[in-house]
N, C-alpha and C positions, 0 to 999 in steps of 0.2 A: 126691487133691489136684490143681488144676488151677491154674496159674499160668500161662495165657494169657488176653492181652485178649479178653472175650467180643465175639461177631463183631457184635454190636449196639452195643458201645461205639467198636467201633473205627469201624463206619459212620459213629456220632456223631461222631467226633473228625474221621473226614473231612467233612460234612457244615459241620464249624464251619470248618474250613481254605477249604474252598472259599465261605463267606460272608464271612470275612475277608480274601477276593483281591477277592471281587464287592463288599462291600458300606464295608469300614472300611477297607483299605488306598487305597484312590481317596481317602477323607475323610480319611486322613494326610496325602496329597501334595497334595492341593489348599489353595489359596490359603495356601504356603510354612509350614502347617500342621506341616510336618517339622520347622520350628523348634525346636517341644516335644519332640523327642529323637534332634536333632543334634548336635551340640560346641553350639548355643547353649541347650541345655534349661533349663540351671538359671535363667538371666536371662530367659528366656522364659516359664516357670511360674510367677517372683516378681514382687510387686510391691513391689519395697526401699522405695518411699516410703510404702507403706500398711503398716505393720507385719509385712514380710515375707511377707502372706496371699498364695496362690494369685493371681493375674490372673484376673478374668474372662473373657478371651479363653481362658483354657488350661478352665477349668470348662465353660464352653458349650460346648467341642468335646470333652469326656469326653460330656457329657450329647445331646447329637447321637451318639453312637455307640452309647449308654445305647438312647435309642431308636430305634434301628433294632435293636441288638439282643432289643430286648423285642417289637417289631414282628412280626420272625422267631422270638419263640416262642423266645429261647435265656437271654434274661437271666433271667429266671424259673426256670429249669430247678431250681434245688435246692429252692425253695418247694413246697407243696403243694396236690397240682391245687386245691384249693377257690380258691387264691388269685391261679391264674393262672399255677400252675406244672408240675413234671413229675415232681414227689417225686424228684427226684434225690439218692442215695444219696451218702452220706462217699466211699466207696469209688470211685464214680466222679467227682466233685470231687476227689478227689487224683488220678488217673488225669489229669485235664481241667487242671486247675490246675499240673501236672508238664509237662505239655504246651506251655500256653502257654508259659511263663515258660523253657522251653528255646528258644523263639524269638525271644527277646532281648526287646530296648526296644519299644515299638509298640503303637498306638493301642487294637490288640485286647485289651492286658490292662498296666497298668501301676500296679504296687500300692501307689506312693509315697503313692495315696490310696482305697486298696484301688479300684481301675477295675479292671471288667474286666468282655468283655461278655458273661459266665457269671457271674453275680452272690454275694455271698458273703454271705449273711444270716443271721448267729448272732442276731438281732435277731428274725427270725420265731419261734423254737425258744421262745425267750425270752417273748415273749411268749403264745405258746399254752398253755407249762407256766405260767407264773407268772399272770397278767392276773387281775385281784378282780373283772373283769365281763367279759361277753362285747360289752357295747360297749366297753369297756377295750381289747381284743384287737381290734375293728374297727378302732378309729380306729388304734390306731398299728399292726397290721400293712397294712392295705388302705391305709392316710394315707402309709406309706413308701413300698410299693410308687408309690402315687400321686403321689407326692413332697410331699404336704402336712403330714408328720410325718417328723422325723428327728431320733433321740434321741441325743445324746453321753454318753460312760459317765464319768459322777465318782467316781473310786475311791481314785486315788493321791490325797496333799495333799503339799506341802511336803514336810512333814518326818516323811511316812509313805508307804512304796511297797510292798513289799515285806510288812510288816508291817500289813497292811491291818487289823488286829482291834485295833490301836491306835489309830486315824483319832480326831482330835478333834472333827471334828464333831458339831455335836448336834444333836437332834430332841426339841424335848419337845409334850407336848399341848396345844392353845390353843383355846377355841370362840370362833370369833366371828360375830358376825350370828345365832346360833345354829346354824353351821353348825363342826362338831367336825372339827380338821384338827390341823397339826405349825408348829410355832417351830422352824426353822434358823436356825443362828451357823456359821461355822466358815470354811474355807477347802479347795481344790483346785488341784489341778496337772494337765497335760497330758490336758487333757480335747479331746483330737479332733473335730478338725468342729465347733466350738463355733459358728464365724462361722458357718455355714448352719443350724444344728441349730434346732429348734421347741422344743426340750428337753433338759433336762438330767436322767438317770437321778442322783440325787443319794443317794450312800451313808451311814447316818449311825447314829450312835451314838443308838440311845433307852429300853435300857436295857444291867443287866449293866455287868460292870467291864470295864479295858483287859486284853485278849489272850481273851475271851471271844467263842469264835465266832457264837455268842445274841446275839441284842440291838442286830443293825445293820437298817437298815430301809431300802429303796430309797424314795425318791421324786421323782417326774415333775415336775419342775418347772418350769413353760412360760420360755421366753426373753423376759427382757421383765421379769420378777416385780420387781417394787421391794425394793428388798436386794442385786442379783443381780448381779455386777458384773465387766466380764472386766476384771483391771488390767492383765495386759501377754500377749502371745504371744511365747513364748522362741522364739528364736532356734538354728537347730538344727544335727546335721553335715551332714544333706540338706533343703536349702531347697525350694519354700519350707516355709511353717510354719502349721499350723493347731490348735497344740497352747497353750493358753491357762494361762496362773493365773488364779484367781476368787477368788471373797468374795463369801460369803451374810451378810449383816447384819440380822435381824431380818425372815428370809425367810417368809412366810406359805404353805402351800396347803393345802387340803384334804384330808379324807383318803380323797377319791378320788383322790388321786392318789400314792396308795402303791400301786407294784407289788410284789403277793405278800405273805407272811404279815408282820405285824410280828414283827420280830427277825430272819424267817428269811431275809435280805438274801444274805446270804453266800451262802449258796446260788443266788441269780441271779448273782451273778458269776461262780460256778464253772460254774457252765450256758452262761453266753457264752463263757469261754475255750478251754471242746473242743474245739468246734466250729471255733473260729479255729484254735487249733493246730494242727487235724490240715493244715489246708490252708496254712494258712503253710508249716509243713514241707513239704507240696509243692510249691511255689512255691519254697522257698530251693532243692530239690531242682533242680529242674529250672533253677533261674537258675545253679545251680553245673554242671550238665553242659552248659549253655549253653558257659560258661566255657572247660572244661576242650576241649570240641569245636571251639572257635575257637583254643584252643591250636594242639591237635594241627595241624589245618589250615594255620596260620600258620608252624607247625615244618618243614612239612614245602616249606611254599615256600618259606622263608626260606632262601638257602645264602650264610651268610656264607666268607670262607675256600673259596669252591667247594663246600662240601657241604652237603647239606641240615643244617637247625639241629636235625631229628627223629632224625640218628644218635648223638647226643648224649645218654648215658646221663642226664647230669648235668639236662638236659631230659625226658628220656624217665619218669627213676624219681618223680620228685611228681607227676607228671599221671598216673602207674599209679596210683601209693596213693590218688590221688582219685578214679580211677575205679572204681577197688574199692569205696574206700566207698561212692559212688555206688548200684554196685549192689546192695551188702548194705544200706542204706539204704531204698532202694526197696523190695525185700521187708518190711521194719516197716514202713512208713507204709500201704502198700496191706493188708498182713492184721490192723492195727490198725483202720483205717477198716471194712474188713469187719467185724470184734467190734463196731465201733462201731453199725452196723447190724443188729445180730443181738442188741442188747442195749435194753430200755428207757433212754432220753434219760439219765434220774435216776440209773440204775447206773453208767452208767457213771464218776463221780467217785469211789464206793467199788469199782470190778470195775478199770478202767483206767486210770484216770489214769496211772498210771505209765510206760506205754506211750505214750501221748500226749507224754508230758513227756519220755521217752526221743528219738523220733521228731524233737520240736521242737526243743531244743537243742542237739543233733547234724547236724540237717540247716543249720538257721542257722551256727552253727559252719563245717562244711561249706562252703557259699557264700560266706563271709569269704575263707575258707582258698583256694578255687578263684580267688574274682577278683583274690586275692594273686597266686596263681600268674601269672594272665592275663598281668595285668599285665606281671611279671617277663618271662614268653616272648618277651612282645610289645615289652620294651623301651622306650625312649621315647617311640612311637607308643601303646603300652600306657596309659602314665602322662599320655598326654594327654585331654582330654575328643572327642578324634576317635575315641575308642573307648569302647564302655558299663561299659568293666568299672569305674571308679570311680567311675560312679554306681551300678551294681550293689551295689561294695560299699557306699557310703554307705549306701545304702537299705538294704540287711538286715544292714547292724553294728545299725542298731535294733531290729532283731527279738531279739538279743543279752541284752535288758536289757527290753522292753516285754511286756507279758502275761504277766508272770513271768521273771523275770530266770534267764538258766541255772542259777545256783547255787541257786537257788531251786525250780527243776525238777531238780534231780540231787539236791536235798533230799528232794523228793516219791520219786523214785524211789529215794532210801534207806532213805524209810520201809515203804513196800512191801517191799521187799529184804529186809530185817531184821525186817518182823512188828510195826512199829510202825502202820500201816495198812496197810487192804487185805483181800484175801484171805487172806495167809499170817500174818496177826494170831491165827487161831486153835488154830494150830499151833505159832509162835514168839513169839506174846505168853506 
């Protein structure tokens, strides 16, 4: 067993450091561009009179850093070479992703809308495994890369989150023109990136009863479609907001534009959330020893009383237990990610999930827990926005409750646990 960064990743990670002194931290500081993630970020990202949606000014300078880093060959990096990428590995996206996000707020990677110029595309996976055509899989992997396709995922609704095999939406069969497609009704919630998106991946009951894994059906439903309709964008704990409620009303499309088998829907959603797991949890990771490192630092200049604030058990002992788990943390997410690559895309929801689901809501937890701390050390300068830890925490208390809510995740991994799925199903079932 070897538990050292291989010397080719570490080049990489330098390689990216030194592209973000030369190429994206100049585009921070330029024209007061620091705005987006000084004490003024959050008024600077929102636009309060347009339904709290992102600014335009804050979007065009993610996508000006977008390309330059696709320029230089790095945003692409996890895709696959056909696509203009570097097959980059789970393993080393948590490695990279753990990275960033210990370097605080800043232009090179800032996830409140997953930015970052190592791009995170569970979208590509998605659609290579599932796609009914290989023009299906052109347009919208090569259409995103290109930015003329971007799919938002419809899963939660209302008054189903959690419980997705409940979702009232429907899909039933309609031909028209002679052209054999789906009839949607129904409603959704917190569907991401809706204001930019070309598409909505729309989840839907078309057959089977409620709580039947069977029987949900993806479909691609362009923006735009008559029926389709955003009625408000909620309002959130970290602004701005690009998470909408909808209403499909008598929604038409065809049925090219179902991705993946009918019924077997579920199964693409659990293919998009691995992939995000695994790297979220790197990212809460590394945003928590961001944390804990600006502590110590701060402890140690700070001398209230004459003495430094670091001699202070009472400071000293919750920055250890976090850095503990820190480092036993770090160990699961990097030799999960490795399983994750050592294993077909497919298995791994019946081989790991468990470990994914460990990983995630452990490390988000974690980062809560850390920029609590921050805070505290830091005091009233702490608790102001002249320091990032409360937008830190803002930002990944929602990791908390989205992609699966922890409890929901310490579900999975008790079903594993106990032989209710899984692997050890066949020994303790």
């Amino acid at each position: 067993m070897d538990f050292a960064v291989p010397a080719d990743l570490q080049a990489y990670l330098d390689e990216l450091d030194a592209f973000i002194e030369a190429e994206i931290r100049p585009l921070e500081l330029a024209d007061d561009n620091i705005r987006f993630f000084d004490h003024r970020r959050e008024h600077s990202r929102t636009d309060w009179d347009n339904q709290g949606l992102p600014r335009h000014e804050w979007e065009h300078l993610l996508k000006a850093a977008t390309r330059k880093a696709d320029a230089a060959g790095h945003w692409r990096f996890s895709a696959p070479k056909k696509y203009g990428g570097k097959d980059g590995s789970n393993l080393w996206m948590a490695v990279i992703r753990e990275h960033f996000a210990a370097k605080g707020l800043g232009l090179h990677n800032d996830l409140q809308n997953e930015h970052s110029i190592v791009g995170n595309f569970p979208f590509v996976e998605m659609f290579e495994q599932f796609a009914t055509s290989e023009e299906q899989k052109a347009e919208f992997i090569l259409g995103g890369f290109e930015g003329e396709r971007r799919t938002a995922f419809g899963l939660t609704e209302p008054d189903h989150g959690s419980d997705a095999t409940h979702m009232e939406t429907r899909a039933v069969r309609e031909t028209r023109d002679g052209v054999e497609g789906w009839l949607i009704n129904g409603r959704k919630m917190w569907i991401t990136g809706m204001h930019v998106a070309t598409h909505c991946a729309t989840f839907c009951r078309t057959d089977g009863k409620d709580g039947d894994a069977r029987g949900i059906t993806c479909l691609l439903v362009p923006t735009g479609t008559p029926g389709m309709t955003v009625d408000e964008y909620m309002w959130t704990f970290n602004m701005p907001t690009d998470h909408p409620r909808m209403t499909f009303t008598d929604v038409w499309v065809p049925d090219s534009a179902r991705l993946g088998p009918e019924g077997g829907g579920l199964s693409i959603a659990q293919s998009f959330v691995h992939q995000n797991r695994i790297r979220q949890a790197a990212s809460s990771l590394g945003a928590a020893v961001y944390c804990i490192e600006e502590s110590v630092k701060y402890a140690r200049e700070r001398k209230p009383f004459g003495e430094a604030l670091a001699k202070n058990q009472a400071i000293q002992f919750p920055l250890v237990e976090l850095a503990t788990q820190a480092e036993m943390l770090r160990l699961l997410i990097r030799k999960t990610a490795w399983e994750m690559d050592n294993m077909p895309h497919k298995e791994v929801e019946h081989r790991l999930s468990d470990k994914v689901s460990m990983c995630n809501y452990w490390a988000n937890r974690l980062c809560c827990e850390a920029a609590d701390r921050a805070m505290q050390v830091h005091g009233g300068i702490g608790y102001s926005r002249h320091k990032p830890f409360e937008h830190i925490y803002r930002h990944h208390r929602r990791y908390r409750i989205t992609e699966g809510a922890e409890e929901i995740q310490m579900r999975k991994v008790g079903a594993y646990l106990f032989g209710y799925l899984g692997p050890r199903k066949g020994t303790l079932g």
